[in-house]
N, C-alpha and C positions, 0 to 999 in steps of 0.2 A: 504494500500500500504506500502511496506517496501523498504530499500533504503540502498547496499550494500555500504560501505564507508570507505575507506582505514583513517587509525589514524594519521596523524604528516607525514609530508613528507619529514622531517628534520632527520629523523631517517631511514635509513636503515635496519636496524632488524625488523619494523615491515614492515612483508611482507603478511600479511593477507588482508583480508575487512572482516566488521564485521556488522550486519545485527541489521538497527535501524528503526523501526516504523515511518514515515511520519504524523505526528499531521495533522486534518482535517483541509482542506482550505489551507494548504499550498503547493505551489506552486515550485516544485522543478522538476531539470533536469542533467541529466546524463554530470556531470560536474561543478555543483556549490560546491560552500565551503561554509562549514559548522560546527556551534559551536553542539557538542555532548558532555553526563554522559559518561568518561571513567571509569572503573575499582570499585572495593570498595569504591572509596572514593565518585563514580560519579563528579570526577576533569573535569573541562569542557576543551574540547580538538577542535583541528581543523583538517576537515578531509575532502575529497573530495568524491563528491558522481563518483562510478564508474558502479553501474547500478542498473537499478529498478525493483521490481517485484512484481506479487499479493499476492503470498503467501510464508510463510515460514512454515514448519516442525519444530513446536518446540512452548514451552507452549506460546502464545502471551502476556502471563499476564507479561514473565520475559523478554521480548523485550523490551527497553527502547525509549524514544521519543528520535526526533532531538529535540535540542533544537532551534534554529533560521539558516535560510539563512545568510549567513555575508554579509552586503550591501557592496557595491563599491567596491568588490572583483572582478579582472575579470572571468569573466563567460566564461567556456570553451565548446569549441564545443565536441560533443560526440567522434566526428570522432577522435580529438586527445586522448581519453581514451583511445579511437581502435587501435592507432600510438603507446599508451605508453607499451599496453600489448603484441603487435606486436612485438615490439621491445625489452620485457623484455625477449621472449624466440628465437628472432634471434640471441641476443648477451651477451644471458646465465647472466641478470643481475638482478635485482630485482625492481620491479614491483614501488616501490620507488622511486626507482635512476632511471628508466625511467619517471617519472610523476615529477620529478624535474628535468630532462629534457624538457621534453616539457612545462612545465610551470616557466618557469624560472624567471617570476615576478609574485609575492605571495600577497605583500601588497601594499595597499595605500600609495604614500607621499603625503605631504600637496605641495599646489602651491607655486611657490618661483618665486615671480615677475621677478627678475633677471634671470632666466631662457630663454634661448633665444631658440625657433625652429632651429632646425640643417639644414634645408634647407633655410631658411629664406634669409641668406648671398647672394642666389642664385635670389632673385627674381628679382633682376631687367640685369641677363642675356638677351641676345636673344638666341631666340631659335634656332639653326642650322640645320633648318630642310633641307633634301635631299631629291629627288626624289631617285627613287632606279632605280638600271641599271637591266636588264633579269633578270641574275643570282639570284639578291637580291630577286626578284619578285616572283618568283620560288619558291625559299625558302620558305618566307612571306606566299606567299599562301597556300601551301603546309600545312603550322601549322597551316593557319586560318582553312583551310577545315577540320581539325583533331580536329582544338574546336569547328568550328559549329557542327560539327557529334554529340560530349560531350554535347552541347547546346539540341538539337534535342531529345538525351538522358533523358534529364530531365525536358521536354514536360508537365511529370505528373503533377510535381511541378509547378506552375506556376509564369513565373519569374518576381520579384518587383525589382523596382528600388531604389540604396542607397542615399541617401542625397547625394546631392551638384551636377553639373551641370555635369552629366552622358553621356546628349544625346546632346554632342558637336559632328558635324560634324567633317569627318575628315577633315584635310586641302585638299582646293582644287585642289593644285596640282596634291594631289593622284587620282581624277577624271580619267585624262588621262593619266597615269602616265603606266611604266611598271606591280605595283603590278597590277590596276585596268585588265590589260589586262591577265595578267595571271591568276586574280581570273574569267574572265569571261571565260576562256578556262578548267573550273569548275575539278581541280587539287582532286583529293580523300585520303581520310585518309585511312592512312596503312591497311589493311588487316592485322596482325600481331600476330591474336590471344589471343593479352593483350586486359586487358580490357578497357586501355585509351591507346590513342596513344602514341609515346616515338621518339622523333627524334634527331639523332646527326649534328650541326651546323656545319662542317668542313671547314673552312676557313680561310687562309693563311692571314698572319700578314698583318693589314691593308685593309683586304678586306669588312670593313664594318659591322662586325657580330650586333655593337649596333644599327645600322641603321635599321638592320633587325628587330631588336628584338622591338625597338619603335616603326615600321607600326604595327607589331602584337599587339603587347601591347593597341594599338589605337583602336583594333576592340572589344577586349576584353572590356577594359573599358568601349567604346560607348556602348554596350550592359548592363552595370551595374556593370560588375563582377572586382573581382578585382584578380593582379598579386602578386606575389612573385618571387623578382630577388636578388636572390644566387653572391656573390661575395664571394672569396677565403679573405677575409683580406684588412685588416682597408685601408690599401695602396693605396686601389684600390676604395675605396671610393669618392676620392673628385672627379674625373671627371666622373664617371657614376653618382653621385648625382646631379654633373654641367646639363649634359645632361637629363635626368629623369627629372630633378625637373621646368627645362624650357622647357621644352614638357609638362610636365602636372602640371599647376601650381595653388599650393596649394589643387593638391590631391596625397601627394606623402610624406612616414614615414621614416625614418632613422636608423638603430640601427646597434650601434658597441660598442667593449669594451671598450670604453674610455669613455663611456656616464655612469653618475649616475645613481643612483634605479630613481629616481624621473624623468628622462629625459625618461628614459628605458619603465618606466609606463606608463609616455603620449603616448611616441609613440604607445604603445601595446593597449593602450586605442583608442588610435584614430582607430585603424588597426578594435579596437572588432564593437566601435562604427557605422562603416561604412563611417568615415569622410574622409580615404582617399580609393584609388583604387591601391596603388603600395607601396608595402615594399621593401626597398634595405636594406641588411645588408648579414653578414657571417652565418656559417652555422645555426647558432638557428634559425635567419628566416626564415627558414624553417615550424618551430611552431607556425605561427602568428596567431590569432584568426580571421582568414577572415570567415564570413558567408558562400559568392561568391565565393570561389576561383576559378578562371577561366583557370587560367594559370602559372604552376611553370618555371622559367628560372633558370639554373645552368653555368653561364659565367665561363671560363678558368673551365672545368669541372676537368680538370687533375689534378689542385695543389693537394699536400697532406695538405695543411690547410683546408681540407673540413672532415679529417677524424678526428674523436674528438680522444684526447689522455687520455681521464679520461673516467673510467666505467660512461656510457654505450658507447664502443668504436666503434662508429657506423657511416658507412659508408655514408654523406649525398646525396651522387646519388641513392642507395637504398634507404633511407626512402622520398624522393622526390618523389622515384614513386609509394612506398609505401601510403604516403598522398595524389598524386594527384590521387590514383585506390579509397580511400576511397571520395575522395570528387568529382570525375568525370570528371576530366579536364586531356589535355594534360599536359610531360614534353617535356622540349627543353634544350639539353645540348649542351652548345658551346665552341670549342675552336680550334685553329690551330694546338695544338699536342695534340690531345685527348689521354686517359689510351687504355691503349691494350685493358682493361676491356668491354669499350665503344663501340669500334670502329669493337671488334669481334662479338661482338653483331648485330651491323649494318650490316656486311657480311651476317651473318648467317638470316640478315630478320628480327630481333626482336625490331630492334630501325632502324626507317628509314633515310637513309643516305642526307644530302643536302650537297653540295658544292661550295664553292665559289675560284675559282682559281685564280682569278686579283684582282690585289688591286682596293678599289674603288675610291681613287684619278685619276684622268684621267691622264693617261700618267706617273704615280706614280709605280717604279719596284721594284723589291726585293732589296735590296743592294750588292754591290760588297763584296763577302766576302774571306777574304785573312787566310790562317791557315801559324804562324810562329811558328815555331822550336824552342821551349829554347833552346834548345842542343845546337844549331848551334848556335847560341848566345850566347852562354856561351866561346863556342869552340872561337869564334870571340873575347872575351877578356870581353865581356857584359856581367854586373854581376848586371844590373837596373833590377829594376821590369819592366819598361818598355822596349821594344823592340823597335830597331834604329827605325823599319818603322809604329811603333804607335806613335813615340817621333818626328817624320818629318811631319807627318798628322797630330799630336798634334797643332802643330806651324803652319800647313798650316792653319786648321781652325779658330782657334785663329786669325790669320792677318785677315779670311773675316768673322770675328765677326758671323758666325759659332759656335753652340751648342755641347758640347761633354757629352757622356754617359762613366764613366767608372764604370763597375762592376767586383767585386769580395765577395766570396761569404764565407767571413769570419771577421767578424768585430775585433776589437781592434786593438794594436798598434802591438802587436807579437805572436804569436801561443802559442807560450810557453818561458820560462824560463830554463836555463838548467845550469850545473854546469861543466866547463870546467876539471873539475881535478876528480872530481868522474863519471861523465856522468849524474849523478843522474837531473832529470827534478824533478820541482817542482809542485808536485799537492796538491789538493784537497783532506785536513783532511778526508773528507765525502765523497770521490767521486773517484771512480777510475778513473779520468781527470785530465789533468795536467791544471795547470792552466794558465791564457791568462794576459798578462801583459798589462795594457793600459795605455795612453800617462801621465796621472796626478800620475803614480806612484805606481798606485792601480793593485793586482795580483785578478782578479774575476775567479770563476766559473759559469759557464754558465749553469749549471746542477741545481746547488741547489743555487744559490746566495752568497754563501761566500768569502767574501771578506777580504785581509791583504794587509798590506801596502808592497814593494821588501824590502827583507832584503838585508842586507850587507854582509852577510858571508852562506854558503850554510849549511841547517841545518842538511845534512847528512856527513859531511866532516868536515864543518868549513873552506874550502874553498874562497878567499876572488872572486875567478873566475866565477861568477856568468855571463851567457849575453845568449840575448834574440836572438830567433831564429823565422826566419818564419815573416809573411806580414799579416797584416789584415788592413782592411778601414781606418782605424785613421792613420798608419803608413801609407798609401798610400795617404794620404790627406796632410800631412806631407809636404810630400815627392814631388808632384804635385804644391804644394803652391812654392817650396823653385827653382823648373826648371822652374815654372811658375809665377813669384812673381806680373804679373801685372792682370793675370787672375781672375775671380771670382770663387768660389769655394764651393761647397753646399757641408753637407753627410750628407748622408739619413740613418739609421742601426738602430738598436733599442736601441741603447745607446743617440743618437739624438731625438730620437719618443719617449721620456717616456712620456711625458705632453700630455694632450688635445690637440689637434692641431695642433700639432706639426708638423705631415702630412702634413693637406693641408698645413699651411704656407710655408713650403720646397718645396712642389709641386707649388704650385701660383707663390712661388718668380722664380722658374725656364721657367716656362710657359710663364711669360710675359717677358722675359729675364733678370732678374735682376740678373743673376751667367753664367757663360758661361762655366763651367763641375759641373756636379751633377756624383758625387762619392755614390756608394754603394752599397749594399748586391742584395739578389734574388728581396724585394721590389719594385725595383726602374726598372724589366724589365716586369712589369708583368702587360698586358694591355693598358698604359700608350700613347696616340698620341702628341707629341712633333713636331710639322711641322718642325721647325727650328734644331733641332737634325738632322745631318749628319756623324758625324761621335760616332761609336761604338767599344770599348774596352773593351776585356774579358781578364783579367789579368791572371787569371789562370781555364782556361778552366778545366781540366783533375780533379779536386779538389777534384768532389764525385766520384770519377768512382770506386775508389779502398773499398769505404765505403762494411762492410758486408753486402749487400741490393741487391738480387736478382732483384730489382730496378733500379740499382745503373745507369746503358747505358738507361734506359729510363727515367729518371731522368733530366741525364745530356743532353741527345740529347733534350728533351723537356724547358730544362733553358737555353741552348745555342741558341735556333731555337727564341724562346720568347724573349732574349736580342737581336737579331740579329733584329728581324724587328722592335726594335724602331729605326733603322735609313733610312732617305732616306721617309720617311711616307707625306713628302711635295711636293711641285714643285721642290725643289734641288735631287741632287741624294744621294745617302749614301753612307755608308763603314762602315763593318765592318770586326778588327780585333780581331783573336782568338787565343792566343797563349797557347801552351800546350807543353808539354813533351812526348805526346803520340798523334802525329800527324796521325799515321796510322789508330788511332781506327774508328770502323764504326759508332758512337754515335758522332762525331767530325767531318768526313769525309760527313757525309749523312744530318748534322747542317748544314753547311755550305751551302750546294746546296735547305738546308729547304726540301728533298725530304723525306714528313712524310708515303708515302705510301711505299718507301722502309727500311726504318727503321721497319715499321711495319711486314714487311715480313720476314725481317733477327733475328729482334729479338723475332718474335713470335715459327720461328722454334730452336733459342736455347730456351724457356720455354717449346717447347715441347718435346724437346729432354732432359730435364730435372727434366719432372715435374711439374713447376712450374703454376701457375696463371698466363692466363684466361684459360689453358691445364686443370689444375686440379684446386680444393676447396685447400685452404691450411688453416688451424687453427692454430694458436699461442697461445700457453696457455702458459702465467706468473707466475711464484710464488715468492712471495714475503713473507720475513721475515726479520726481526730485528736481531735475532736467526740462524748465519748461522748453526750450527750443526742439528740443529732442520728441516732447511729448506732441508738439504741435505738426513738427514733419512725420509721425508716424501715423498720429488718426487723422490728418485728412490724407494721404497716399493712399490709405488703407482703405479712407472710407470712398476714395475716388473710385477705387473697381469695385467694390463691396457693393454702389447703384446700381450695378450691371445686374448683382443676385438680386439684390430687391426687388429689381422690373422684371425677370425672369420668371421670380414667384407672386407677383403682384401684392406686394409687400410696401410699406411707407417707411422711408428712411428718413430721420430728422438731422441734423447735427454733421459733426461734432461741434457741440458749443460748449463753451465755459460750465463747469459746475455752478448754482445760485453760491454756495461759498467755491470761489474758485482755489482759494490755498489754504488748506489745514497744514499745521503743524509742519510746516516747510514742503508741503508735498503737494502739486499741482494736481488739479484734477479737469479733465471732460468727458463728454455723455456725448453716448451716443441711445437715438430710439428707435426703436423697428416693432411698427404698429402691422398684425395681421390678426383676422379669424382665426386661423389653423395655429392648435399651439404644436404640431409636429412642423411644421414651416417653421416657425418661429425660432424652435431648439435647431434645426437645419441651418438656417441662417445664420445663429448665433456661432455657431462652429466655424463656419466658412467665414465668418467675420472674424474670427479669432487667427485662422488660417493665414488670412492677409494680414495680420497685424504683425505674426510672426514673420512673414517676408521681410519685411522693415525692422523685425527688432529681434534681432536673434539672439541676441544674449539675453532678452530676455526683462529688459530694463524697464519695460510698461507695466504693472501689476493691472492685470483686468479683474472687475469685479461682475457679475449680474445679477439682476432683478429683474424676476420675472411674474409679470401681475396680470 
């Protein structure tokens, strides 16, 4: 037997597998790591086996042995090999940087007593568990029927069960319960022509989607298998892990970036070992080593923190259904504003639609939502960040000790720094950004980290008229402490969240009301049930609309729709206020009334009227260089015959233009676009553009990146 096995997975250049002889007796599988004789010297290297086979073509005597299995390595399932080559030719990357993707813990650490479990903190919650109303019921069933079908499916196999106490009943409530009723009214999986089922969760803030999602999760487990539940970011962890982890306690793993290699391991360990049945973490857990996997869940499917921004730039609602087609289980994607992506899919039949229209608090409404005018507040004499009738409902709440949310979706103290006398703004040595001035003094970029202390005189001038323009969280925090000196005051932004913990402790201290406004960025609307939160403040609604981001109105309609229903989510009612400078727009106007199936209509026909995705495939090709002349003489040469494939396939080539930030970090960038229907044209094109690039760059000097939407 021979055993093909990629070298170093730390190197990207080597994009081969190289074909090594299996020593008799030894015991190996499509996925372990392993010590091998590299090269002349026979240097012993480490390499992952990525498939097996009987024979090779070629003298056996010059085939070299593996040398050992490496113990306590985690052991990877084949299926993710399958993920990692899948993925290296959907997103044109190297077979490498996808296997270090999906394996994203490589070695052992040793145990470190002081090490505490991350859901630990949780166990002496109670559980809040709900019966479910119809609607919920529906839903619930609807995906049980779609993994018993996957269940059914793999009959052949015969299913064992994993350590630890699998075959708990459900709570008894659920006996008589809505779901109980709806599953007996024997609900059927899609028809749909995938080969697992795919369902979009659509329901409106508040309506209960985690509710839903733990009955399913319930059945799943009770049968053996285990979940994987997708959160967009760290933020959003501490109350799905509240909930999760006291539903099912002490079979349930953690992972996020704030966690060490050694924390990161156990958890992956326990996932391989079968100790628990439920992963929560961001988009990597997606790659968990479950045996069982039963069930993928993709919560707030919409955030863009689910699309990775480092090769391989790959989209995790694809490769979720990507891994649950390999492993045979339902996906269930959930959220109140789903991607156009998602949701045109659901139309057309391919992902079946569930819905939930009322909130599931009883007697719990959407909130009052009011849209003010800066104009007209300006015109008025009003030059606050705050608007008179968020500054009147500030102080009403406040008196009945009443929660307030204010968001705005730009941290530090001022947007930027500018020079009264030459105009000239201050940026970013490295970075075509200006830079952000924050309260302790410090000018940051947000782009690459560089940080100076404000100077005193303007370094294009000499100018002593230096002053800071524009509002972000710290200068709103400010600013809210100094009209509100008796109130409590939290902020949440990622200048606050650098440490371990940071999170929940900001989350907890607000939840049990220890702050009475929690200030901050996109973080702080995103999932979040706050009972006591009433009133809702969007300081500057209108902020991304004008961003270069054919995006840019679904974006915003979907951050505005998400902040709006953390209020009013209790027995109180809410309010929430939206103030903007562009009152009319239909992403602002269709927020507020939260009508996400009219938004969908009006902005699916500008994409089609455009072009644009879910209408057509659109590809974004990067090039990157240190080297801007260099960069410039290779994508357009490149992109000069690359017309010829475009017209061939009747394909739209845009570019090469400037990147919107043209220089990060000393590094030039341009884009290139290639708009088509066909995403196999599209992957085709993409190659043969890459093809020409390398005419002109043989060494290799241009870093390409793609995106592909």
């Amino acid at each position: 037997m021979y055993a093909e096995i990629i070298i170093d997975i730390t190197n990207e250049a080597l994009d081969r597998a190289y074909t090594y002889h299996i020593p008799e007796g030894m015991d190996l599988h499509v996925g372990d790591r392993v010590t091998i004789p590299f090269g002349a010297s026979n240097a012993e290297k480490t390499g992952y086996v990525v498939g097996l086979r009987e024979n090779f073509d070629y003298d056996p005597s010059k085939v070299k042995d593996i040398v050992a299995v490496i113990p306590d390595a985690i052991s990877v399932q084949e299926q993710l090999i399958h993920l990692a080559a899948w993925m290296s030719t959907e997103y044109g990357t190297t077979m490498n940087q996808c296997l270090k993707t999906v394996l994203p813990v490589r070695r052992t650490v040793r145990k470190n007593a002081r090490r505490i479990d991350p859901v630990r903190m949780y166990q002496n919650e109670q559980d809040e568990y709900h019966d479910l109303n119809p609607a919920q019921a529906q839903a619930a069933a609807a995906v049980i029927a779609g993994y018993q079908a996957c269940v059914a499916k793999r009959t052949a196999s015969p299913v064992t069960s994993v350590p630890g106490d699998t075959e708990t009943a459900e709570p008894e409530s659920t006996g008589t319960s809505a779901l109980a009723e709806a599953k007996a009214a024997g609900e059927a999986a899609p028809a749909d022509g995938h080969p697992v089922p795919r369902y979009l969760l659509h329901g409106i803030t508040g309506s209960g989607k985690t509710e839903v999602y733990l009955h399913i999760m319930e059945e799943v487990i009770r049968r053996g298998d285990q979940v994987i539940l997708l959160i967009p970011e760290i933020s959003l962890t501490y109350q799905t892990v509240r909930r999760v982890s006291t539903r099912f306690q002490g079979r349930v793993a953690i992972l996020n970036s704030r966690m060490s290699i050694g924390e990161r391991f156990e958890q992956y360990t326990k996932c391989e070992r079968g100790e628990v049945n439920v992963l929560i973490g961001p988009r990597s857990a997606v790659f968990a080593p479950f045996e069982r996997l039963g069930l993928i869940i993709m919560d707030e499917e919409h955030e863009s923190a689910y699309k990775s921004e480092t090769a391989p730039r790959y989209e995790t609602r694809d490769v979720a259904y990507e891994r649950a087609r390999l492993a045979g289980c339902p996906v269930l994607y959930g959220s109140a504003t789903p991607s156009l992506t998602i949701y045109s899919a659901a139309l057309r039949g391919e992902v079946q639609l569930l819905e939930l229209l009322e909130r599931a608090h009883a007697g719990a409404k959407l909130a009052e939502t009011e849209i003010i005018d800066l104009r007209e507040e300006l015109a008025k004499g009003n030059r606050s960040i705050l608007s008179e009738r968020l500054y009147t409902l500030m102080q009403e709440k406040l008196e009945k000790k009443e929660q307030i949310m204010l968001f705005m979706n730009r941290r530090g103290y001022s947007n930027f720094v500018s020079c009264r006398s030459c105009g000239e703004a201050l940026k970013c040595p490295h970075c075509d950004i200006t830079l952000t001035l924050h309260r302790d003094g410090s000018l940051r970029c947000h782009y690459c980290g560089y940080q100076t202390r404000l100077m005193k005189l303007c370094p294009s001038c000499g100018s002593p008229y230096l002053a800071p323009f524009g509002f972000g969280t710290e200068k709103l925090e400010s600013y809210v402490k100094k009209i509100f000196p008796t109130a409590s005051v939290l902020r949440m932004d990622a200048d606050t969240t650098k440490r371990k913990g940071d999170h929940e402790r900001i989350l907890e201290k607000f939840r049990k009301h220890q702050a009475d406004i929690l200030i901050g960025t996109q973080m702080i609307v995103k999932g979040h049930d706050f009972p006591d939160v009433t009133l809702v403040g969007l300081i500057a609604a209108d902020l991304n609309l004008s961003a270069p981001d054919f995006k840019a109105s679904e974006r915003t309609f979907q951050l505005l729709t998400q902040a709006a229903g953390r209020a009013g989510r209790g027995a109180q009612a809410g309010t929430v206020i939206i103030q903007t400078y562009q009152p009319d727009h239909y992403a602002i106007v269709l927020s507020k009334r939260q009508d996400y199936r009219a938004f969908y209509e009006k902005e699916f026909r500008f994409r089609k009227l455009m072009g644009y995705p879910p209408t057509e495939r659109l590809m974004t090709i990067q090039l990157a260089s240190k080297d801007e002349d260099f960069l410039s003489m290779v994508s357009s040469a490149a992109a000069e015959g690359f017309q010829l494939d475009c017209s061939a396939e009747g394909a739209e080539l845009i570019g090469p233009l400037e990147a919107s930030v043209y220089r990060i970090n000393d590094v030039y960038r341009k884009i290139v676009y290639i708009k088509h229907p066909s995403h196999d044209i599209i992957i085709r094109l993409r190659d043969r553009f890459t093809e020409r690039v390398r005419q002109h760059d043989r060494r290799g000097l241009v870093l390409l990146n793609f995106d592909l939407q």
